[in-house]
Phi, psi and omega in degrees: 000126178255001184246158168278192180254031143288316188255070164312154163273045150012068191249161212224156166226065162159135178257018187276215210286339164291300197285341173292317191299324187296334203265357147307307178284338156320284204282345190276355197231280146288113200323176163298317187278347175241010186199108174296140190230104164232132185238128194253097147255133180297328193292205209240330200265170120230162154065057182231176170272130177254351177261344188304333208318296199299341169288317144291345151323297180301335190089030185265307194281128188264323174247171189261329218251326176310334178268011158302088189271310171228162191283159172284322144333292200287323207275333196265003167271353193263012191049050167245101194282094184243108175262106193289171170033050180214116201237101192321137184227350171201151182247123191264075160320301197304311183252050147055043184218150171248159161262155193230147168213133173267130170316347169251355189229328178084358186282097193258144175198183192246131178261096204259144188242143152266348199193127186244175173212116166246142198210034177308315186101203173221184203232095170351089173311120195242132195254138190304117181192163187294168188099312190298355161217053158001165116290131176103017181244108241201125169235109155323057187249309187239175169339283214298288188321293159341295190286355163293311216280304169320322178305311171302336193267330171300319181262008155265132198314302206265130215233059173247093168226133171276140173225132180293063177155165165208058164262189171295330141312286177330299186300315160335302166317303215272325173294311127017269172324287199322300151001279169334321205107337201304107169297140179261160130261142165251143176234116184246158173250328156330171158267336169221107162026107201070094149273037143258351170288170150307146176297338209268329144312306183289352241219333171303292207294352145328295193292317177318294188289330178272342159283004140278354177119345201277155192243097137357140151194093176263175196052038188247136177223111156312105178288330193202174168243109170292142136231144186298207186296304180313351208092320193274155175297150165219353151200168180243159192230145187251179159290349165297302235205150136243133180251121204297147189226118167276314158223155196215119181245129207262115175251037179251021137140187175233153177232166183314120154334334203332328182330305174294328173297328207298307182346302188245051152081012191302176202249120167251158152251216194270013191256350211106328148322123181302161183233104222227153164263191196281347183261359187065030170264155210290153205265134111141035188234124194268341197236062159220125166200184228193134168213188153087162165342329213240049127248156174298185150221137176280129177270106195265005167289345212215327187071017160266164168264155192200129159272129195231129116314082182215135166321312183280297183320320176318294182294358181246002164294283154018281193290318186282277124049192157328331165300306221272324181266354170279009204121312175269212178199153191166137217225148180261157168247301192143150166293197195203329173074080151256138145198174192209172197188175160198150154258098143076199198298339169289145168256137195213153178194177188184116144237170161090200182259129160305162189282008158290315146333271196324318203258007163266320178292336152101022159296157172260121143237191135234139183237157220213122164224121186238173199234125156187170192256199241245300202238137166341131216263347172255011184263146166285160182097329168331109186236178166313131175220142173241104175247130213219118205230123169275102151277170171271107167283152205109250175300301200118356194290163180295138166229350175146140193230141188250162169200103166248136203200197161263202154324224110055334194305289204296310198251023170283354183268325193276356156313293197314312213290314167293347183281338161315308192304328197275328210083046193283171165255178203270304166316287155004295179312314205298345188271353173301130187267074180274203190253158187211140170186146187332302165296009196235332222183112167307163199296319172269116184283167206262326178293293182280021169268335168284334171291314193293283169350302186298303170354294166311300163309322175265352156286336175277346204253000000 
């Protein structure tokens, strides 16, 4: 330990949304005189949206800089000594120091801690194969990686991309292209398209996408990467078929940063994932905690841990956090696994558990799908929904709800997502007092015509 103890050292590892909020929030509880705060991102950005990307990809988001929120500048006016393009490469638990190494000089050195935050994040699974690392090959997580994929897409000739994956990033991606000019392919490996969805959900936004033009090819697994004389991809290849490609972009999900913690012995779980108490310190470490992708979470539907990557837990881990190391207190609870997405005019959404969820967790359910629309069904605009609902047999409690729709559709999931969080049963639902008016909402919001259905159902069953 090198400081005294008037003055703690605060060091943060990772600068996006966990580690900033933290290290923000810190400093917002503890002054400058009683707590040093130095925070290490290897990248170029901080403190940005990483779910924007594919949009400014796509050309919705026109600069790239809208997806910032605050700046390295901006973090070092808080008295946060944030050293960019600087990448932590080992953690010393024992004598309380990180090694550093900067990334434009190669120049390492040791950083000694009273208190860590690890906020790595997580890392675009890229799959071992010939090929895979191409030029013209794209994984999709951070700032820097966007402003990769664009740079390729400005110098290429040709207007062929393939995307590897049909999760959310995939789909986000293949709509992107479209954007673009690009024709697209989906190479998927699922039998349908959101495998957070049910198949039978997933089997909408299929029909969807190839009725935008996007080309499908599910029960597929990419084997190889072609490349042309030059080096660069020019197609992906299955055990079938090969498909030709000008850029090729891998949407088949992410996993926990973890490699520097697992080193130095921190404690993972079974996604991979860090492992935290409610207060988010990493567990059996009193001056260590952890936020953001690259920790596990408690799913309180199900009571298992699950790694979910979404922006908003990174910033309320964050938040959480910075309250515990500023001083205060404040507790993570668990998710529900809300998310909500679109390709292009479908709206898709999701909490709680698939019906695969249920049956690993060793639930009894019934499950109930009902169609119904966005707006009083004689309001213009009205448009098609599809609600897809898990009761608890028996009891009735709510286990999870799917939604593909149109408009209006998508955030009509966060009716579900409180009713997780309360422990509501589906009869219960059915008594909620939303809001109604032609233009918003048929007289039966479309969630509680799914509730009342599931109701029914769990009384015969």
């Amino acid at each position: 330990m090198n400081m005294s103890a008037a003055r703690e050292r605060l060091v943060v590892i990772g600068g996006d949304a966990a580690g900033m909020s933290a290290a923000s929030q810190a400093r917002r509880l503890k002054g400058s005189g009683a707590l040093e705060i130095v925070a290490f991102e290897r990248g170029h950005f901080t403190s940005y949206s990483a779910c924007g990307i594919p949009y400014w990809v796509g050309g919705d988001v026109e600069e790239r800089d809208e997806l910032i929120a605050r700046t390295p500048e901006e973090h070092r006016a808080r008295d946060i000594d944030l050293r960019m393009r600087t990448e932590v490469t080992e953690i010393d638990v024992a004598g309380q120091r990180v090694r550093a190494r900067d990334l434009d000089s190669g120049a390492e050195s040791w950083t000694s801690y009273d208190k860590l935050v690890i906020a790595t994040g997580a890392r675009p699974i890229r799959p071992e194969m010939p090929g895979a690392d191409a030029p013209g090959l794209h994984g999709v997580q951070t700032l820097d990686d966007g402003q990769a994929l664009l740079d390729t897409l400005t110098r290429t000739r040709g207007r062929k991309a393939v995307v590897v994956g049909a999760g959310y990033i995939g789909v986000e991606m293949a709509e992107a292209l479209i954007n673009r000019g690009y024709e697209v392919t989906v190479v998927n490996r699922g039998s349908e398209p959101m495998s957070t969805l049910d198949a039978d959900m997933g089997r909408l936004v299929h029909e969807a996408m190839e009725g935008m033009g996007i080309t499908m090819v599910n029960d597929a697994e990419v084997t190889k990467v072609l490349t042309g004389e030059d080096g660069r991809v020019r197609a992906v290849a299955t055990e079938d078929a090969e498909y030709p490609a000008d850029v090729v972009v891998l949407g088949i999900g992410v996993r926990p940063e973890t490699s520097l913690a697992k080193a130095a012995g921190l404690p993972v779980g079974h996604h991979d994932g860090l492992l935290t108490d409610l207060a988010m310190r990493v567990r059996g470490h009193e001056n260590i905690w952890a936020g953001g992708d690259c920790v596990e979470v408690l799913d309180l539907v199900s009571g298992q841990e699950r790694h979910i990557a979404l922006g908003t837990h990174a910033n309320k881990h964050g938040q959480i956090i910075g309250a515990n190391v500023g001083g205060g207190y404040a507790t993570f609870p668990g998710v529900v696994g809300t998310a909500v997405s679109k390709v292009c005019d479908l709206e898709i959404a999701r909490t709680g558990l698939r019906e695969k969820d249920a049956r690993r967790a060793g639930l009894q359910f019934v499950a109930v799908t009902i169609e119904s629309t966005s707006r009083a069904g004689y309001y213009p605009g009205a448009s098609p929904m599809t609600v897809k609902m898990l009761a608890e047999r028996r009891t009735g409690r709510l286990l999870g709800v799917q939604i593909v729709g149109r408009e209006g559709a998508g955030k009509r999931v966060d009716i579900a997502a409180v009713a997780l969080t309360a422990g509501m049963t589906v009869e219960a639902m059915t008594a909620l007092d939303l809001g109604y008016a032609p233009p918003f909402s048929p007289v039966w919001d479309p969630v509680l015509v799914a509730a009342r259905k599931a109701a029914l159902k769990v009384r015969a069953s």
